[in-house]
Backbone as CSV, one residue per row, in Angstrom:
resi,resn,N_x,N_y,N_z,CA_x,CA_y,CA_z,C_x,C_y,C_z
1,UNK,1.483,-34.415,-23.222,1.043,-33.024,-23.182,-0.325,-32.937,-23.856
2,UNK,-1.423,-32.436,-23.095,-2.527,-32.108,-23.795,-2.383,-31.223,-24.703
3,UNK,-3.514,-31.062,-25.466,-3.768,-29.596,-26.580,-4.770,-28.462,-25.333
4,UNK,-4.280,-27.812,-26.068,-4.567,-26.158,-25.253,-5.973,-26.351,-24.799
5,UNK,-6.961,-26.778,-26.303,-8.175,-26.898,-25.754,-8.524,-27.693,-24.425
6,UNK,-7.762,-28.895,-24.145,-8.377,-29.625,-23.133,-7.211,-29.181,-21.674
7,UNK,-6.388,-28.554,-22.144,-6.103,-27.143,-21.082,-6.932,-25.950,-20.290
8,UNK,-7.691,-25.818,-21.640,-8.837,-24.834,-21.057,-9.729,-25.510,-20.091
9,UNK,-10.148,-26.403,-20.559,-10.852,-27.002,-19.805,-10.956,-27.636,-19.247
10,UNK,-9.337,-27.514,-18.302,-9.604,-27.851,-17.131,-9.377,-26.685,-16.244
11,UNK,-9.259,-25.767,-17.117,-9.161,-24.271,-16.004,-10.592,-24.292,-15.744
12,UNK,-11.928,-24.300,-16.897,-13.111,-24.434,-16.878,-13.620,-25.229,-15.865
13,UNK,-13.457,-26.328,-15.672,-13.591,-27.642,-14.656,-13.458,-26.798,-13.068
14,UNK,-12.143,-26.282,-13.071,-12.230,-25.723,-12.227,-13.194,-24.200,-11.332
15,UNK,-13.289,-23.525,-12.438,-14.370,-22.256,-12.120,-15.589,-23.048,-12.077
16,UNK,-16.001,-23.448,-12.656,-17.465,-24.576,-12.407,-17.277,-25.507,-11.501
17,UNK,-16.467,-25.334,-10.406,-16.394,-26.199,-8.991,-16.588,-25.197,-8.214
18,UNK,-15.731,-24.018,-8.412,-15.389,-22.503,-7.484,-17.074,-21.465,-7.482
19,UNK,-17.886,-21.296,-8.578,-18.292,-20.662,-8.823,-19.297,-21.167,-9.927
20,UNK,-20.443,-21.357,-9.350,-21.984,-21.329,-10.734,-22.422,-20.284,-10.761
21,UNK,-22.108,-19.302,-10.780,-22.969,-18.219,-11.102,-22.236,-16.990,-12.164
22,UNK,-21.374,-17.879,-13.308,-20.841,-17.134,-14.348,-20.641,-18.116,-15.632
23,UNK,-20.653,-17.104,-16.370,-20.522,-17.364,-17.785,-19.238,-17.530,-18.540
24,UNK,-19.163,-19.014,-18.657,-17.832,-19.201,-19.426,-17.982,-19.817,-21.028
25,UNK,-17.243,-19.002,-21.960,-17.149,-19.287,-23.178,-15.859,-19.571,-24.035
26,UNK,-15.809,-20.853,-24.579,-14.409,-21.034,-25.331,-14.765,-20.966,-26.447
27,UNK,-14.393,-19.975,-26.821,-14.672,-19.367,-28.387,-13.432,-20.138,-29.141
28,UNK,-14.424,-20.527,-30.693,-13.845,-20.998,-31.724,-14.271,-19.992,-32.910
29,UNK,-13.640,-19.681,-33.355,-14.339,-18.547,-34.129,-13.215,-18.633,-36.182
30,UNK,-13.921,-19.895,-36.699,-12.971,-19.448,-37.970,-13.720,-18.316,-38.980
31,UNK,-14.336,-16.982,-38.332,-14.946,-16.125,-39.180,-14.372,-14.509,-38.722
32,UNK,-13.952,-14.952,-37.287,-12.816,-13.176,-37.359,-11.769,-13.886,-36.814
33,UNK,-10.882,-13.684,-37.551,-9.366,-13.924,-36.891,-8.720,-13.120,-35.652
34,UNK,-8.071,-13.150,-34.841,-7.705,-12.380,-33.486,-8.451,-12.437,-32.243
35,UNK,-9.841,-13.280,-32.330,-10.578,-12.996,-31.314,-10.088,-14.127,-29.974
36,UNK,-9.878,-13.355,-29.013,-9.870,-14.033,-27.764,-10.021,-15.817,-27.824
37,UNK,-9.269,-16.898,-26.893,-9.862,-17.906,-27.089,-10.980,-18.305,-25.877
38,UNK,-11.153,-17.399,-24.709,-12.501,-17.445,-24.085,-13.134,-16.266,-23.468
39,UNK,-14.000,-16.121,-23.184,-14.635,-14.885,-22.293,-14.920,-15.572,-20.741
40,UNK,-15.384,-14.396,-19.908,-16.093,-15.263,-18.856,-16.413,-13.703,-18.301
41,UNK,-17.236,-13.667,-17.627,-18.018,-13.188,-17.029,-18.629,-13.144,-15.506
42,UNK,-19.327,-12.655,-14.549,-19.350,-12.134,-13.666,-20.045,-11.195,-12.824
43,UNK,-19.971,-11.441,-11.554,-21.151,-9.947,-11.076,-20.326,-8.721,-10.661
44,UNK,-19.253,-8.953,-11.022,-18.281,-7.818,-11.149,-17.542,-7.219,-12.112
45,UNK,-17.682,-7.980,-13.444,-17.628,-7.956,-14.593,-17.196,-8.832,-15.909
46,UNK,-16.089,-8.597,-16.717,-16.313,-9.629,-17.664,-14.597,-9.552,-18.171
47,UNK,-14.364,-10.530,-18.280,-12.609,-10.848,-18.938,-12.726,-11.545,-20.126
48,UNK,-11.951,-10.953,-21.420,-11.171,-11.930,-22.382,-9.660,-12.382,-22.504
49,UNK,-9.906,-13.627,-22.764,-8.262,-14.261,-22.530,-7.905,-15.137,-23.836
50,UNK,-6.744,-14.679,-24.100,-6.212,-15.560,-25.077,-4.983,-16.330,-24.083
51,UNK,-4.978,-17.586,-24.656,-4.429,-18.455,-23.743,-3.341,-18.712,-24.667
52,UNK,-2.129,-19.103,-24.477,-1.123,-19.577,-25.079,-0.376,-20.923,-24.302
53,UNK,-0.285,-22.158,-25.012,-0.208,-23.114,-24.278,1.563,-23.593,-25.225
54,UNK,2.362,-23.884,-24.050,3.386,-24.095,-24.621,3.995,-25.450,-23.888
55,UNK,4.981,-26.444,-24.425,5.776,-27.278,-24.076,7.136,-27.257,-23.329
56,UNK,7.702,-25.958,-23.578,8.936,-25.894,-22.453,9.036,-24.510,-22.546
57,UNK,9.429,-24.182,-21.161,10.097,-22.542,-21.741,11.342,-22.233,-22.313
58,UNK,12.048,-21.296,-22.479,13.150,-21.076,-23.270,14.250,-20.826,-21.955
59,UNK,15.352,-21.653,-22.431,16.277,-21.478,-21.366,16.870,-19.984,-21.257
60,UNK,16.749,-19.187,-21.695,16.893,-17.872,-21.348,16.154,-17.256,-20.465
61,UNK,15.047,-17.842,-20.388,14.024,-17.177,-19.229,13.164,-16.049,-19.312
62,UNK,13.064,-15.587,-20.945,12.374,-14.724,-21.259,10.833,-15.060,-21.609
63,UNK,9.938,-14.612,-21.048,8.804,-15.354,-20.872,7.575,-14.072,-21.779
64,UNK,7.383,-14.539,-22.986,6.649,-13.315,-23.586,5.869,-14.194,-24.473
65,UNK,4.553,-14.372,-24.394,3.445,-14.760,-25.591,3.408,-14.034,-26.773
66,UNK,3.627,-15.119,-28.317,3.509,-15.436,-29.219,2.392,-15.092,-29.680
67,UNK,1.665,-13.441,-30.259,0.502,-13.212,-30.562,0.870,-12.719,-31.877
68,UNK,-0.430,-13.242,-32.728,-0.635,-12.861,-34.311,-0.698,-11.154,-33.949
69,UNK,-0.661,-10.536,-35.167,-0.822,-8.888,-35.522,-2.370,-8.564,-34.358
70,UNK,-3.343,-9.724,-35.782,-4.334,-9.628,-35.093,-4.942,-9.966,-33.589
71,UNK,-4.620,-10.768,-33.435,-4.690,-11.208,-31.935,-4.253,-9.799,-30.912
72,UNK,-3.185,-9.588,-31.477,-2.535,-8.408,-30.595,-3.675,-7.056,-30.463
73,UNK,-3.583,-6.492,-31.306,-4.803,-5.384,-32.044,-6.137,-5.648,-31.457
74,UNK,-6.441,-7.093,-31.069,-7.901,-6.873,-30.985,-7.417,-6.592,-29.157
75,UNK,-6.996,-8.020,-28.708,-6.886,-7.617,-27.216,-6.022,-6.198,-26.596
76,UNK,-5.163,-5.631,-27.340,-5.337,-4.215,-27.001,-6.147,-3.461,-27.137
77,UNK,-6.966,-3.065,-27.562,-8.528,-2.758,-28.429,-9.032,-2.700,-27.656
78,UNK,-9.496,-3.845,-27.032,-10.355,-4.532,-25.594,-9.628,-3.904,-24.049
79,UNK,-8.548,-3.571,-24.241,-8.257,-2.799,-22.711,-8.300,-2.098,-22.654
80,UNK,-8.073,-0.723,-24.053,-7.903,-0.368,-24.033,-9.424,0.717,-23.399
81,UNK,-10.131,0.016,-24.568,-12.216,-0.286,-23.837,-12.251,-0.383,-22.245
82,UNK,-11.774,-1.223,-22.015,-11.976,-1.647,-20.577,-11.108,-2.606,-19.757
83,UNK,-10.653,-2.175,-19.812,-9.100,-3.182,-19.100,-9.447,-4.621,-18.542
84,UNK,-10.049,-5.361,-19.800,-10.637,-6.797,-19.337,-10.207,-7.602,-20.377
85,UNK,-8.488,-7.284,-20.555,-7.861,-8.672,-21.471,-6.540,-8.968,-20.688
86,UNK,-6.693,-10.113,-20.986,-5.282,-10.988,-20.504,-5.025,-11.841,-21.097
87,UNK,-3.722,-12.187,-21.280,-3.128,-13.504,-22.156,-2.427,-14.391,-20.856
88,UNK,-2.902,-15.573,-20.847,-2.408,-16.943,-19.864,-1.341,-17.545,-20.635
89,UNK,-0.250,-18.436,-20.181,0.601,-18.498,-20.894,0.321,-20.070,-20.126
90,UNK,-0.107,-20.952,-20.690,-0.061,-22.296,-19.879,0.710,-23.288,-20.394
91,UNK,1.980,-23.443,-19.278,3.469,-24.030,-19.780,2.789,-24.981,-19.129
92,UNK,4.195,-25.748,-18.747,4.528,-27.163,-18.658,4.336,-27.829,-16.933
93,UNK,4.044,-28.913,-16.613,4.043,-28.815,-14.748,2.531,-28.172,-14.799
94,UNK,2.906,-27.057,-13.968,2.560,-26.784,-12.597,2.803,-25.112,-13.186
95,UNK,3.954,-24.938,-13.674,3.683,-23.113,-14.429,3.242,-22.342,-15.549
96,UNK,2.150,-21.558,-14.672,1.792,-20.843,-16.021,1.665,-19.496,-15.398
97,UNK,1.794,-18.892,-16.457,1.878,-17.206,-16.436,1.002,-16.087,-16.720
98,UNK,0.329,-15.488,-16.229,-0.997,-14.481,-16.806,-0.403,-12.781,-16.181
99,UNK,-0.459,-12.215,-17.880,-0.192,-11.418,-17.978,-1.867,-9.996,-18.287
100,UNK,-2.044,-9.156,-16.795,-2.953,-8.665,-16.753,-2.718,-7.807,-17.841
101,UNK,-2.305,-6.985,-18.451,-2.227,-6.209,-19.538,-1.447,-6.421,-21.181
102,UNK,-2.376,-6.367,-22.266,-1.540,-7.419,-23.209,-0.593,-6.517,-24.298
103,UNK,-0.611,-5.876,-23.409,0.694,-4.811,-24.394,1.877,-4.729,-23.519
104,UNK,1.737,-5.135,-22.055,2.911,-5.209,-21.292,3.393,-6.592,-20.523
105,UNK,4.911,-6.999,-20.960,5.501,-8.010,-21.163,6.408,-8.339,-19.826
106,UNK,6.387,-7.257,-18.798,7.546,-7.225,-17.557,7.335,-8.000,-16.561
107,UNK,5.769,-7.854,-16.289,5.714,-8.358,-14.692,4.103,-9.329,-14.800
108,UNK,4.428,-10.284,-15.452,3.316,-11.659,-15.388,3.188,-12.194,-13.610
109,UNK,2.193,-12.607,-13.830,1.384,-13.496,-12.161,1.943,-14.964,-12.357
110,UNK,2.678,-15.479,-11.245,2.780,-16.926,-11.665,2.097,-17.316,-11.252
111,UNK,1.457,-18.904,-11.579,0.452,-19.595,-11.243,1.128,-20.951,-10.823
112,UNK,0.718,-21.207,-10.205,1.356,-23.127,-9.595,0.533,-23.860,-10.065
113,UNK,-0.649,-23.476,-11.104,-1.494,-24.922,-11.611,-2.810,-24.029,-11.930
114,UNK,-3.347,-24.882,-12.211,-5.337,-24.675,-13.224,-5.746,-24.206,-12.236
115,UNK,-5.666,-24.638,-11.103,-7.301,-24.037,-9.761,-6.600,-23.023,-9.536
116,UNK,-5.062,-22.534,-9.417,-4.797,-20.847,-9.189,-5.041,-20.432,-10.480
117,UNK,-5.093,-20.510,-11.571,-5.779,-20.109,-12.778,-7.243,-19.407,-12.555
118,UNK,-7.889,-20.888,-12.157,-9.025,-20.367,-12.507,-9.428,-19.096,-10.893
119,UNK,-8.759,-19.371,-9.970,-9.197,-18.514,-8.740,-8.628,-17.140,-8.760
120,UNK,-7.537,-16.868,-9.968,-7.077,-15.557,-10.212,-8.213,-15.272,-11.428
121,UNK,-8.793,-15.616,-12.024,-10.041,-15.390,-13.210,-11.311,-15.207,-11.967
122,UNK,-11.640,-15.602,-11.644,-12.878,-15.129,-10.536,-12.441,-14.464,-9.647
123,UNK,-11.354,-14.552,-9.174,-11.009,-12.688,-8.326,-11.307,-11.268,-9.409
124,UNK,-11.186,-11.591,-10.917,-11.316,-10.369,-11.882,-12.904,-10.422,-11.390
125,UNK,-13.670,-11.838,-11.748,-15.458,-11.507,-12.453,-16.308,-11.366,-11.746
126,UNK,-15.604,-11.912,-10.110,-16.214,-12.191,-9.753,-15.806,-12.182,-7.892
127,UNK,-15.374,-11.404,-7.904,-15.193,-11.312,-6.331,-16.152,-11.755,-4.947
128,UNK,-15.164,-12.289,-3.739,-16.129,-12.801,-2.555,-17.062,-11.326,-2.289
129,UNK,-16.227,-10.441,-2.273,-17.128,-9.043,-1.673,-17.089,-8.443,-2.707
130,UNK,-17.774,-8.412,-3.747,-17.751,-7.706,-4.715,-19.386,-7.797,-5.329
């Protein structure tokens, strides 16, 4: 199992195959706590995502990301601004989960892998007709 970071980047790998004409940032930030772990950007606009990378899901099947106070607070904050946060939930395989609104826990997007990752992130920034 990789670490999250080299998770990201291969969602990254992927938008930088799909798309050069946006701005992607994996923020490390040990000076504000809660902040997003990337941005990205767009000619349609701009998304923050905190990513949550996990090893198995829970045999109950309840599928809900693990956010600090802060973490929570800021990316509600941010939608509340402009409805441009989401938390990715990047499990195990082939599934991961992105949840467009980070105060609501019901109805996540499944993903079958990184390139539907990254092609549901450039449908937000960056649309064919947009």
């Amino acid at each position: 199992m990789s670490t999250e970071s080299e998770r990201i980047f291969r969602v990254h790998r992927y938008l930088s195959r799909m798309e050069d004409n946006i701005i992607k940032w994996k923020i490390r930030s040990d000076f504000t706590a809660g902040t997003p772990d990337a941005y990205y950007c767009g000619n349609a606009g701009s998304l923050w995502i905190e990513y949550k990378s996990v090893k198995i899901y829970t045999k109950k099947g309840i599928i809900k990301p693990k956010l600090s106070e802060l973490q929570a607070r800021w990316l509600n904050k941010q939608w509340e601004f402009e409805k441009n946060a989401w938390v990715i939930i990047l499990g195990p395989e082939k599934t991961h989960y992105i949840f467009k609104n980070p105060s609501k826990w019901d109805d996540p997007l499944i993903c079958t892998g990184y390139e539907e990752v990254a092609l549901r992130i450039l449908d937000k920034i960056s649309p064919l007709n947009g």
